[in-house]
C-alpha positions as CSV (number, residue, x, y, z in Angstrom):
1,X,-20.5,159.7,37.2
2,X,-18.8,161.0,34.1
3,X,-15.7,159.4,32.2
4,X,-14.1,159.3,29.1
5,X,-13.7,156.4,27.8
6,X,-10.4,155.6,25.0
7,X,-11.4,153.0,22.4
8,X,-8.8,151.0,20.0
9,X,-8.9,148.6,17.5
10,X,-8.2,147.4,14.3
11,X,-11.4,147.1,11.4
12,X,-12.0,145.9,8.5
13,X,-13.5,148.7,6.0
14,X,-14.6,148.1,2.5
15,X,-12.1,144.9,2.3
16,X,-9.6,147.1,3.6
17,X,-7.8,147.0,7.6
18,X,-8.6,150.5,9.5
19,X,-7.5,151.7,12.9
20,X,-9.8,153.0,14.9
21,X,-8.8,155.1,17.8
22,X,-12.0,157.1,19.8
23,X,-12.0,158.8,23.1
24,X,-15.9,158.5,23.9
25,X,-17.5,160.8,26.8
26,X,-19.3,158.1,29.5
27,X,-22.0,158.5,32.0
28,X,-23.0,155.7,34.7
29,X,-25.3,155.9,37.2
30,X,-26.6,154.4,40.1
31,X,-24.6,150.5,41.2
32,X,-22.8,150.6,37.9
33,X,-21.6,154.0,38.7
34,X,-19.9,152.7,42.1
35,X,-18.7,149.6,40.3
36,X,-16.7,151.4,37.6
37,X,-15.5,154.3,40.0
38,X,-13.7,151.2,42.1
39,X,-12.4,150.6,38.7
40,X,-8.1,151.3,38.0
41,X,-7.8,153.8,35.0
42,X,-6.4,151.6,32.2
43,X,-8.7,148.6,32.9
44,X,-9.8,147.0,29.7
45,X,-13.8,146.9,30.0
46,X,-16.5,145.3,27.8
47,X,-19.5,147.8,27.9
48,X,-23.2,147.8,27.2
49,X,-25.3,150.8,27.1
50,X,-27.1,153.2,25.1
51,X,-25.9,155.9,23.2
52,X,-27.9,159.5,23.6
53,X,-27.0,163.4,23.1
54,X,-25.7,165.2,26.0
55,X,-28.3,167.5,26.4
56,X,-31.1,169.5,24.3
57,X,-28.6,172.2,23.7
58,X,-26.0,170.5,22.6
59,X,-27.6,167.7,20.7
60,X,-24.7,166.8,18.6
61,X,-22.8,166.0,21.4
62,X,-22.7,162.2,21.8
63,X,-22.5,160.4,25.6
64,X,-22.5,156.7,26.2
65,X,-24.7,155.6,29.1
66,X,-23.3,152.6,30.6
67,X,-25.3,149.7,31.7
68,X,-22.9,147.1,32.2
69,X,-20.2,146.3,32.2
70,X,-17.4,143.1,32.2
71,X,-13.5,143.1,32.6
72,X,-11.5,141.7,29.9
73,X,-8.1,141.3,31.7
């Protein structure tokens, strides 16, 4: 299952406060892929993974492969 997922926060940089906003292509297979597609969009989510390019031709292409995941609200 693909997904994009949006990221947001606030970090600190160099002694200095940055937002960060990312929209970050997902893959999850298998149970975890069931589990999240039960999921509301929306839903904050903790995730754990792996991070790997999205295939041999386009190697600068970045997808997170979920392994877990937790909800935060």
């Amino acid at each position: 299952m693909m997904c994009v997922i949006a990221h947001q926060s606030l970090q600190t940089e160099n002694g200095s406060n940055r937002k960060v906003v990312a929209e970050v292509e997902a893959k999850a297979i298998g149970k975890t892929a069931q589990a999240i597609s039960l999921l509301q969009p929306g839903q904050a989510l903790q995730l754990s993974g792996f991070i790997a390019s999205a295939n041999l031709k386009q190697p600068r292409r970045l997808v997170l492969h979920i392994d877990e995941f937790e909800l935060l609200n």
